[in-house]
C-alpha positions, -999 to 999 in steps of 0.1 A, spaced: -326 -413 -246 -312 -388 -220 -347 -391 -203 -337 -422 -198 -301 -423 -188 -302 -414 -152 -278 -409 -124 -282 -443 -102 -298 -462 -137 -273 -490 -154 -260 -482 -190 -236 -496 -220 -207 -472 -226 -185 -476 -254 -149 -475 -252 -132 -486 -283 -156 -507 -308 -172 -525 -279 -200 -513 -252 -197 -527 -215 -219 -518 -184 -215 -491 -163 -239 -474 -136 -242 -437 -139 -231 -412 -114 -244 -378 -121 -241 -357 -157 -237 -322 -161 -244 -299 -191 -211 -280 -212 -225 -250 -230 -264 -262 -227 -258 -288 -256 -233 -316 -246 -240 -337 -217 -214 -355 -201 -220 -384 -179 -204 -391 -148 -200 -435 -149 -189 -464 -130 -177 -491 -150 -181 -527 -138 -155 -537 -122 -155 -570 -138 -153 -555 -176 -122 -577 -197 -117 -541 -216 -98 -551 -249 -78 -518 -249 -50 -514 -228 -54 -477 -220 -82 -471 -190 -118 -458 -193 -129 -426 -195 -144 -418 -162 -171 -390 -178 -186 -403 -212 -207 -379 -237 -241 -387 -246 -231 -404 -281 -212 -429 -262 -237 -439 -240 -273 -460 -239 -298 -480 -221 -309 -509 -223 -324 -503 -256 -358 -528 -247 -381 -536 -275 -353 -517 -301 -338 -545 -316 -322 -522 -349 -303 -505 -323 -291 -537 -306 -280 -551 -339 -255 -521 -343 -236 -528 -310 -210 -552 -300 -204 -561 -269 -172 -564 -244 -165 -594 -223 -178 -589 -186 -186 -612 -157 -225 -615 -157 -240 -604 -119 -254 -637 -113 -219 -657 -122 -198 -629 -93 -193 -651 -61 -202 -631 -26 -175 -614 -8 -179 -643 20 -178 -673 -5 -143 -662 -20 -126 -654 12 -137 -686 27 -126 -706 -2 -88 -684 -1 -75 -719 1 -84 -730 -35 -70 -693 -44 -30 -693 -49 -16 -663 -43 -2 -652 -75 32 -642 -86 25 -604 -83 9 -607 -48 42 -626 -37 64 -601 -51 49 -572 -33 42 -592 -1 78 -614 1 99 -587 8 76 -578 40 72 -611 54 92 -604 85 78 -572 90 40 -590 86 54 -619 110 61 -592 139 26 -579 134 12 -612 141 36 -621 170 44 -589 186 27 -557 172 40 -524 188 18 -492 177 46 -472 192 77 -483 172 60 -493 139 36 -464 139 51 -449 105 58 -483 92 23 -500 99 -4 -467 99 -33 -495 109 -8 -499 140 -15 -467 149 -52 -463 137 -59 -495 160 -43 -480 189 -62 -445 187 -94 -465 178 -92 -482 213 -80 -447 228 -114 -434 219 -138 -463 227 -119 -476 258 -118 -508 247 -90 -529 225 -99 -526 189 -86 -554 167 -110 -557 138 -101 -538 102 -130 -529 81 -110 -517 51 -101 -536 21 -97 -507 -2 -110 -511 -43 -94 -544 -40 -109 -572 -63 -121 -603 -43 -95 -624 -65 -71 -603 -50 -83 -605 -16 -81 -644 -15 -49 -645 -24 -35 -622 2 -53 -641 25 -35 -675 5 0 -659 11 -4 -650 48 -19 -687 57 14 -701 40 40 -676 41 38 -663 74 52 -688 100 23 -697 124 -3 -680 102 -21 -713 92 -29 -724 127 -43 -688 138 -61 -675 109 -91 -655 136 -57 -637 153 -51 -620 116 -76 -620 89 -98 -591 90 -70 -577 117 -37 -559 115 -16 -585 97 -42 -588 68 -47 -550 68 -13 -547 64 -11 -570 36 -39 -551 16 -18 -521 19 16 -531 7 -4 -546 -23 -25 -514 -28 15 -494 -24 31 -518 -52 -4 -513 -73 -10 -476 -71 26 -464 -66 26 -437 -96 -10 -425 -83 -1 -428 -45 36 -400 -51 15 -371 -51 -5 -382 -19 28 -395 -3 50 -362 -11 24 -343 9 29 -366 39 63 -357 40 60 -325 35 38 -325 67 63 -343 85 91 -321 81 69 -291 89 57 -305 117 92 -313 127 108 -272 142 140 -286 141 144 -301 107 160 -287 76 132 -281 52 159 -286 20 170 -319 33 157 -348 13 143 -375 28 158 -410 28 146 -439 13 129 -453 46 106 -426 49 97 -421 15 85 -460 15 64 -449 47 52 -425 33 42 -444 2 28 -470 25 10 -444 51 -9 -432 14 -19 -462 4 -34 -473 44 -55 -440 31 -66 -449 3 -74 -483 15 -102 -462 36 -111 -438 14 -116 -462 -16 -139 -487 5 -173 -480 2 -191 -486 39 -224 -476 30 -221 -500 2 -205 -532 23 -238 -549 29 -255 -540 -2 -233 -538 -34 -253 -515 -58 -226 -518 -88 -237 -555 -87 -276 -551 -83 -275 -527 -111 -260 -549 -134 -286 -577 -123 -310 -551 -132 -296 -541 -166 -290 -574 -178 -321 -586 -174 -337 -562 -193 -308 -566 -221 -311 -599 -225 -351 -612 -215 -367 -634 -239 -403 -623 -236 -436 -610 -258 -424 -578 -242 -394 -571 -257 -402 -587 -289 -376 -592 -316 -353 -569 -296 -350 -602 -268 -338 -630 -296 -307 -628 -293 -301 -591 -313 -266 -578 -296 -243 -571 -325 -261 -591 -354 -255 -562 -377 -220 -550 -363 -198 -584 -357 -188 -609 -330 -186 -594 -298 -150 -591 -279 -131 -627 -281 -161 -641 -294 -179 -643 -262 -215 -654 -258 -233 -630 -237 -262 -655 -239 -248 -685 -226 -258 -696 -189 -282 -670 -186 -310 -672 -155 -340 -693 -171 -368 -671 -153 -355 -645 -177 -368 -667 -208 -408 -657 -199 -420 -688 -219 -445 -662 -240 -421 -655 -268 -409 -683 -298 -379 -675 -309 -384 -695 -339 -422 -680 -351 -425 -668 -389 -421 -630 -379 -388 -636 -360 -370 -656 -394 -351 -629 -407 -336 -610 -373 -321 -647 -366 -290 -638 -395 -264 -612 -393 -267 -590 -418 -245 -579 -447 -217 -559 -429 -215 -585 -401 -174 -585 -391 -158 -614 -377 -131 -592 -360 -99 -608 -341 -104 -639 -322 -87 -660 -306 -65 -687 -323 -80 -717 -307 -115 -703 -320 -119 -715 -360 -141 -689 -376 -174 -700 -384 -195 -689 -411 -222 -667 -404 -244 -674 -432 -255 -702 -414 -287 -701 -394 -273 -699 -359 -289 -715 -330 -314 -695 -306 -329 -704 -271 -351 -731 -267 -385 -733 -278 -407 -723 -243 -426 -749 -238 -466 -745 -242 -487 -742 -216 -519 -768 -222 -552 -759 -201 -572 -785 -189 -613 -777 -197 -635 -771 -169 
């Protein structure tokens, strides 16, 4: 298996009873016998706990598709995820922001700004809202250094699409003149401004240490004053927001903008998890769990699945297949939802259609 799990290769890590994807990293080696893997975990996982990941996982939490092992597959459950093919494009959700409403978290973080975000879009001085606004400032040294007026803001940070749309939702409604102007401000100072208050009111408790070094830098760089005197409110909340505006760069991934690798991993791993074919065998009908129990909120991983991933070759319901289409003895139902009635699982349950066979004409 740890031939297998390789740094840039999709996996299933575990974190509480269930498994859900992740691409791997790097690993290292503790002591020359436990390996620890390095993982990203999708970024559309519904983890059931409320705690967060792990971001290194050992080797016993951690496998691969498991193709043609179907034994194996019967012994994991798995979490709730959006599948690749079912995540709209980056383009599609921010051109649909209109169908979006902001929700009540953005317009807590945002509402108490909208004046400030109104004189961005009216009357933006770099100068006087430097500390304030830091893409202000980035915008004016940008032009500085190519000689020409830089408007456009390629940072969004690690916020989700979701997210994005609705930002973009509350500026077009909220902000007086917004709606009538929206290729003055989105992508531009205004919207980058908006991502980072939201990014500030998100990552407040991991944003203090960065922020307490920003003033510390400030009053050092200031001769004349007092290095005991505390700093007031004001500038601790620009500080807080002058973190976040860096975070907002550092956590956006450039090199990945055009081509988002978490999501062509996933397309990858899924496929092989869940093809119906004469090459994965018994392991492709529909194994995930049948020995361990429903999978988180009773979630079929199966359902609206690419047909091209059903090869046609296999029949789910041949002779040989008969007894992997049960759950076996020590099958758990789990929690569920309450609008879900449990079901028995004695009952034969359904597979994927027959393929339909091919008839060659003589010659």
């Amino acid at each position: 298996m740890a031939k297998r799990l390789l740094p840039g290769k999709g996996a299933l890590a575990r974190h509480g009873k269930y498994w859900y994807p992740v691409r791997i990293k790097s690993c290292r080696q503790l002591g020359g016998k436990i390996t620890l893997y390095t993982v990203k975990w999708w970024r559309h996982c519904s983890f059931k706990l409320d705690t967060q990941p792990p971001l290194e996982v050992g080797e016993g939490d951690l496998v691969d598709t498991l193709y043609g092992d179907h034994k194996r597959r019967r012994m994991i459950r798995l979490g709730r995820w959006t599948h690749a093919h079912e995540v709209p494009q980056h383009e599609d959700v921010i051109a649909n922001f209109r169908h979006i409403p902001y929700s009540v978290n953005i317009d807590e973080a945002l509402a108490p700004h909208s004046q400030l975000l109104t004189n961005i879009l009216e009357q933006p001085d770099p100068v006087k809202m430097r500390n304030a606004v830091p893409v202000l400032g980035y915008l004016a040294d940008l032009s500085e250094k190519t000689g020409h007026k830089q408007t456009t803001v390629p940072y969004c940070g690690d916020l989700s699409l979701t997210d994005c749309a609705q930002i973009v939702n509350w500026v077009y409604h909220r902000i007086p003149g917004a709606s009538k102007q929206i290729v003055i401000w989105l992508n531009c100072a205004t919207y980058a401004h908006a991502c980072t208050i939201v990014i500030a009111k998100q990552k407040k408790n991991r944003l203090q240490e960065m922020a307490e070094n920003i003033l510390a830098e400030h009053h050092s760089a200031a001769p004349d004053m007092d290095s005991k005197s505390l700093p007031t409110p004001e500038e601790e909340a620009n500080a807080i927001l002058q973190a976040a505006w860096l975070d907002l760069q550092l956590s956006c991934d450039m090199s990945a903008m055009d081509v988002d690798v978490d999501l062509e991993c996933l397309g990858i791993l899924e496929q092989r998890m869940f093809e119906l074919s004469l090459a994965a065998g018994a392991a492709g009908n529909e194994q995930w769990g049948k020995d361990a129990g429903t999978h988180q909120d009773r979630w079929n991983p199966y359902e609206g699945l690419p047909e091209h991933w059903n090869h046609g070759d296999q029949d789910p319901y041949a002779p040989e297949f008969e007894g992997e289409l049960h759950c076996g003895p020590n099958f758990s139902e789990g929690s569920e939802p309450e609008v879900v009635k449990k079901e028995k699982h004695t009952k034969k349950p359904k597979p994927r259609p027959r393929p339909r066979k091919v008839v060659h004409g003589s010659t």
